[in-house]
C-alpha positions in Angstrom: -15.8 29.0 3.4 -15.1 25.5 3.4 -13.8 25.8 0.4 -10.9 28.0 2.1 -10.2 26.0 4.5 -9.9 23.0 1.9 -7.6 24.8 -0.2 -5.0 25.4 2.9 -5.4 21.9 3.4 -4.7 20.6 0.1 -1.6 23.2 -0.1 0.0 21.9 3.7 -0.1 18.4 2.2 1.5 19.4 -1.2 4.1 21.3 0.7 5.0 17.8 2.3 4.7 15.8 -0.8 6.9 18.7 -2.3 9.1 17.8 0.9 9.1 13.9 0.0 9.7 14.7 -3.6 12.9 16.3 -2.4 14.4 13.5 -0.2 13.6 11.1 -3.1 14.7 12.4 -6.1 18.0 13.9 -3.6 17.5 17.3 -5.6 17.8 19.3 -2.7 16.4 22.9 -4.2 13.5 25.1 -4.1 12.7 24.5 -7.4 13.2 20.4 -6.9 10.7 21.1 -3.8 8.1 23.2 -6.0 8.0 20.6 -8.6 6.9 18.0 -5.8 4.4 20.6 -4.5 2.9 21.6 -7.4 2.7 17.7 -8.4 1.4 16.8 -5.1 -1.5 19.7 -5.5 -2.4 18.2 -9.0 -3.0 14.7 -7.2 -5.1 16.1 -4.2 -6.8 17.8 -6.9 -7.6 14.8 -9.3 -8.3 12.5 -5.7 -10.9 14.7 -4.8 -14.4 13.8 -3.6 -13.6 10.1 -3.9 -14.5 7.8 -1.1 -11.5 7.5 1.5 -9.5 10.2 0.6 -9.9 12.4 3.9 -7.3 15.3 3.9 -6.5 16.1 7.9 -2.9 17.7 8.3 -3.1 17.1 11.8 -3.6 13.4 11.2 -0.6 13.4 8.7 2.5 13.1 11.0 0.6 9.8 12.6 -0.3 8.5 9.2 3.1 9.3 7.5 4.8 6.8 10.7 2.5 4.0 10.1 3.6 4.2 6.2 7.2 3.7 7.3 6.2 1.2 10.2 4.1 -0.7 7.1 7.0 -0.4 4.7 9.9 -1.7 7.2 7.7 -4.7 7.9 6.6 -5.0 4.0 11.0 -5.2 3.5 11.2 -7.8 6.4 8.2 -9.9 4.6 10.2 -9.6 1.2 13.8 -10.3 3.3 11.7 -13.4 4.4 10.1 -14.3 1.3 13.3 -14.5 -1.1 15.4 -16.6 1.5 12.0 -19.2 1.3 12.0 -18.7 -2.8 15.8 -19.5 -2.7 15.7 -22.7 -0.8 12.5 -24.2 -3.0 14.4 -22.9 -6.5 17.9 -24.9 -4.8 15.6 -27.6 -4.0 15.4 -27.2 -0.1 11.9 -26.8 0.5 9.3 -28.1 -1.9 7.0 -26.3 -4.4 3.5 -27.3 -4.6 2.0 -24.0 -6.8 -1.4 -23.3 -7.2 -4.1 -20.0 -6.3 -5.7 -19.0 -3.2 -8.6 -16.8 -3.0 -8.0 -13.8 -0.5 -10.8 -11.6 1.0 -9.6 -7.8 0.7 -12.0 -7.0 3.5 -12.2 -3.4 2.4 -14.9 -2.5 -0.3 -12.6 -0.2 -1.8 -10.5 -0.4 -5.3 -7.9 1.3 -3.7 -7.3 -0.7 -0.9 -7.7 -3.9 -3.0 -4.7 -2.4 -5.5 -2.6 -1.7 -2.3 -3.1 -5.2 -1.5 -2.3 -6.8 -4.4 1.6 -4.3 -4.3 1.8 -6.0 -1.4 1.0 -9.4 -2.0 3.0 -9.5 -5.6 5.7 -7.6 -4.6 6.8 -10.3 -1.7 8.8 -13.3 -4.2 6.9 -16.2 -4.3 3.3 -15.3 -4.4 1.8 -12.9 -7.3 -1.6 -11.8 -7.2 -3.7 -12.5 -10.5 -6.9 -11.9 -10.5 -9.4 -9.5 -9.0 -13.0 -10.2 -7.6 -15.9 -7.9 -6.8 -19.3 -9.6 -5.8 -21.4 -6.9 -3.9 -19.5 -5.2 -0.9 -16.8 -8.4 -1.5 -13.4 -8.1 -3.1 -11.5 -10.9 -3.5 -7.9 -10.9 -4.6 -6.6 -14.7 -6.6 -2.9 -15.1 -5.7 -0.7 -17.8 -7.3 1.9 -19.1 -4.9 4.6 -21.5 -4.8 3.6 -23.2 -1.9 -0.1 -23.5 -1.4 0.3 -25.3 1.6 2.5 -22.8 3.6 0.9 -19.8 1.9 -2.9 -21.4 3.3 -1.9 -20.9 6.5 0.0 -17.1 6.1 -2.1 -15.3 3.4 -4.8 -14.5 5.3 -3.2 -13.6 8.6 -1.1 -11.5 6.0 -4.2 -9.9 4.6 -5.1 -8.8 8.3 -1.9 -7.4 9.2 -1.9 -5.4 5.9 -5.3 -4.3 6.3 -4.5 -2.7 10.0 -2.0 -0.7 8.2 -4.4 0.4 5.6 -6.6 1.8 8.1 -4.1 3.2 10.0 -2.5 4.4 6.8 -5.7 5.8 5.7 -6.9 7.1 8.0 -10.0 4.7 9.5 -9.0 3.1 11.7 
């Protein structure tokens, strides 16, 4: 039977992705929401059995707020970032580029891809290599201030990684 049991859940989270799939492509129809659903099922589908994917629709309402807690503060970060790339590229502030090795602290591929969206898509910095050496992944980011970025990234990296968890689901 627990087979039955993950089959409802995999259909109450495609009914919310159908939901989502509705507010973002603002098609607001039952055939726009069964389009999302039945893509959402495929995914849960295809994610299935792989390490961290842990399918509680209890859990969801908690999880989806800390995705839009992490996303407002990912906006602010990018707010931030393009005001500091604006006043090196006018000459303000100084650029001294160079790369900076990050620990992921996760094990996971997933959470070291979700690090990297994070990391490249804030202006200035731009993730460009991957490392995996046993239970370590490492991400290599190229920045336009070494200096400032030294004493952010990693502080950066924690931050992100609370949201993860939270995100996730462990923690």
């Amino acid at each position: 039977m627990h087979w039955v049991r993950t089959t409802l859940q995999y259909i109450f989270i495609a009914a919310v992705i159908g939901a989502l799939w509705i507010i973002l492509t603002a098609q607001l129809s039952v055939e726009g929401w069964a389009v999302g659903a039945v893509l959402g099922f495929v995914m849960l589908i295809a994610v299935r059995g792989r390490q961290g994917v842990n399918v509680r629709p209890l859990e969801l309402p908690q999880r989806v707020v800390w995705l839009i807690v992490y996303l407002i503060v990912l906006e602010r970060d990018i707010i931030v970032a393009s005001i500091d790339v604006t006043l090196r590229i006018l000459g303000v502030r100084k650029v001294d580029s160079g790369i900076i090795r990050v620990d992921v602290g996760d094990e996971r591929r997933e959470v070291a891809a979700l690090t990297a969206h994070g990391i490249t898509i804030t202006p200035g910095q731009l993730v460009v290599d991957f490392d995996h050496v046993g239970d370590e992944r490492h991400v290599y980011v190229h920045c336009l201030s070494v200096t400032d970025s030294q004493d952010t990234l990693e502080s950066d990296q924690t931050r992100r990684m609370r949201f993860f968890r939270r995100i996730l689901g462990n923690g």
